[in-house]
SELO-736994 format. One record per residue (C-alpha): residue number from 1; x, y, z. Coordinates in steps of 0.05 Angstrom, whole numbers, plus 32768, in hexadecimal, padded with zeros to 4 digits. Layout:
N
[NUM [X Y Z]]
...
This chain:
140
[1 [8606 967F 8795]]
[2 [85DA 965E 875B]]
[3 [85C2 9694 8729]]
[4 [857B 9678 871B]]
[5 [8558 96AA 86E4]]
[6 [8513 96C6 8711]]
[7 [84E5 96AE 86DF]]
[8 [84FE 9668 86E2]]
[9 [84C8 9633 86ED]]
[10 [8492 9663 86D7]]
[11 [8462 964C 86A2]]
[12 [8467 9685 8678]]
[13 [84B2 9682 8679]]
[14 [84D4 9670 8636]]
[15 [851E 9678 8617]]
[16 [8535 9686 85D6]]
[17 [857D 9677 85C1]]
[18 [8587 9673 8613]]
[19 [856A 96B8 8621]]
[20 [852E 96B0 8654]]
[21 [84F3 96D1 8632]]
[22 [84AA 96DD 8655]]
[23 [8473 96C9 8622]]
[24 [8439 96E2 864D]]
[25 [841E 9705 8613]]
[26 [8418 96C4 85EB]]
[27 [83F7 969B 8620]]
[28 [83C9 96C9 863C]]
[29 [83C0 96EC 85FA]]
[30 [83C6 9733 8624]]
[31 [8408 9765 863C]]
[32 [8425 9750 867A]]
[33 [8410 9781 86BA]]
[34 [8459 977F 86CF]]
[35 [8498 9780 86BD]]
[36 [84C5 9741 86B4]]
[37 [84F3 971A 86E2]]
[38 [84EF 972B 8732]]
[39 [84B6 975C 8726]]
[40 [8492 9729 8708]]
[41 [8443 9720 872D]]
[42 [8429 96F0 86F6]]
[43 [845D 96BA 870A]]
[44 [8439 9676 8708]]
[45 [8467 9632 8719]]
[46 [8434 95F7 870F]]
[47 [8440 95CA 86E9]]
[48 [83F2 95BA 86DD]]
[49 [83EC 95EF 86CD]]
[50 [841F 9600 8698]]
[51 [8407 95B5 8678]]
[52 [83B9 95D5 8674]]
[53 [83DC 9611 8657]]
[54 [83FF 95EB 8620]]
[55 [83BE 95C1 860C]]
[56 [839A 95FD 8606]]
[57 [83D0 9616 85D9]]
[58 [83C8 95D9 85A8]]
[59 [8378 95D3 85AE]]
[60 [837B 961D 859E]]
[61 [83B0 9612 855D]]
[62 [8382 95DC 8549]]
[63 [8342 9603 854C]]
[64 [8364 9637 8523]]
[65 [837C 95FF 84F1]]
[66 [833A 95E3 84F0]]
[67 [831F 9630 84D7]]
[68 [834F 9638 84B4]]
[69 [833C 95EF 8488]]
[70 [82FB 960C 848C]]
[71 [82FD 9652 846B]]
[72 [8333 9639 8438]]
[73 [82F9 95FA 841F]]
[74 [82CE 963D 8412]]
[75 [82F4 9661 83F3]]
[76 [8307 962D 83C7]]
[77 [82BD 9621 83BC]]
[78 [82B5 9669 83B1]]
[79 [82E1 9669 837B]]
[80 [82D5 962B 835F]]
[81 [828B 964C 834F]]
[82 [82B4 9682 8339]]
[83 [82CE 9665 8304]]
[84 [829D 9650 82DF]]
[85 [8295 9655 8296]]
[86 [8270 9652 8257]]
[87 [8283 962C 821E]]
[88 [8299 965C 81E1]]
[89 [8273 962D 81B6]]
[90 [8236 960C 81D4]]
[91 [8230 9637 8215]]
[92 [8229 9601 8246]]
[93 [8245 9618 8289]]
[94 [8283 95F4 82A9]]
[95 [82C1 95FB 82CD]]
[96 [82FF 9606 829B]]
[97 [833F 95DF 82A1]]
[98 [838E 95F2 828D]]
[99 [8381 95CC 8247]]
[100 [833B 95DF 8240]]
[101 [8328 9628 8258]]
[102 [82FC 963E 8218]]
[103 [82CD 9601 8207]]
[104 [82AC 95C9 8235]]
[105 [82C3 958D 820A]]
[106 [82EE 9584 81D0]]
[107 [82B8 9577 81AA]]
[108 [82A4 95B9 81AD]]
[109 [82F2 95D2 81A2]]
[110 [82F6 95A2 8160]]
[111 [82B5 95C3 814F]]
[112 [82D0 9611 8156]]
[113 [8313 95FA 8138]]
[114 [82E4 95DB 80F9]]
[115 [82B9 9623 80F7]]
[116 [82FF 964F 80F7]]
[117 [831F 9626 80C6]]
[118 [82E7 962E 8090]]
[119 [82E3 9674 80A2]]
[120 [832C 967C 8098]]
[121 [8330 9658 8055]]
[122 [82F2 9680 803D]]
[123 [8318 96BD 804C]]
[124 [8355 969F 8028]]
[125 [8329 968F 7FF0]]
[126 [8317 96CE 7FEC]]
[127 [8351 96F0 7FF0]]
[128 [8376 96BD 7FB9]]
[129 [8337 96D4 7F8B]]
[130 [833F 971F 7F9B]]
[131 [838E 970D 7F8B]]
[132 [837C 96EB 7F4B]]
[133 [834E 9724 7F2E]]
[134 [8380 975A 7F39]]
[135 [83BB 9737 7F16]]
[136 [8386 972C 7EDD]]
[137 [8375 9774 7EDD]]
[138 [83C2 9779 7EDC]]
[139 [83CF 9758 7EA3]]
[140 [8399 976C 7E74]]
């Protein structure tokens, strides 16, 4: 007597790590009206038919990869436009990079670096003369 599983030949039928598995619901995308094995009324066996099944399958995947292509060029669009900045110095728009997210050129970082520097050794300037005057008060 040969043990042949019910749902043998069907083209819904599948296995996983030998154990015969229905995958109805992935096929047809809906919940099987029966239950599985001799109950089974959904049984198909053609071969044709199981083919046309699988192509639809991969046409289907590849649709969905080809929407998938398509919303993830958007939204890397979307936040390319994002992005956007203005320079800190000349505020001209553009898109900021790992070694330049504050200015548009290095121009205009040389340029800021040139501004802060004079504005730092004024301050130092100032301080060294505010220094000076009080250890002259000091000593007097």
């Amino acid at each position: 007597m040969s043990s042949v599983h019910p749902c043998a030949g069907c083209v819904y039928a599948s296995s996983a790590h030998n154990i015969p598995m229905c995958n109805y619901i992935f096929i047809a995308g809906k919940r099987r009206p029966c239950p599985p094995g001799t109950g089974c009324t959904v049984k198909i066996t053609d071969k044709k038919v199981k083919k046309r099944k699988a192509k639809e399958r991969r046409a289907l995947s590849v649709e969905q990869q080809k929407r998938k292509a398509e919303r993830d060029r958007q939204y890397r669009e979307k936040k390319k436009a994002s992005t956007r900045k203005l320079c800190r110095y000349c505020g001209k728009e553009f898109a900021p990079t790992p070694e330049n997210h504050h200015f548009c050129c290095e121009e205009c970082r040389e340029a800021q670096n040139k501004e802060n520097r004079r504005k730092a050794d004024r301050r130092h300037e100032e301080k060294r003369k505010a220094a000076r005057a009080a250890a002259k008060e000091k000593c007097k």
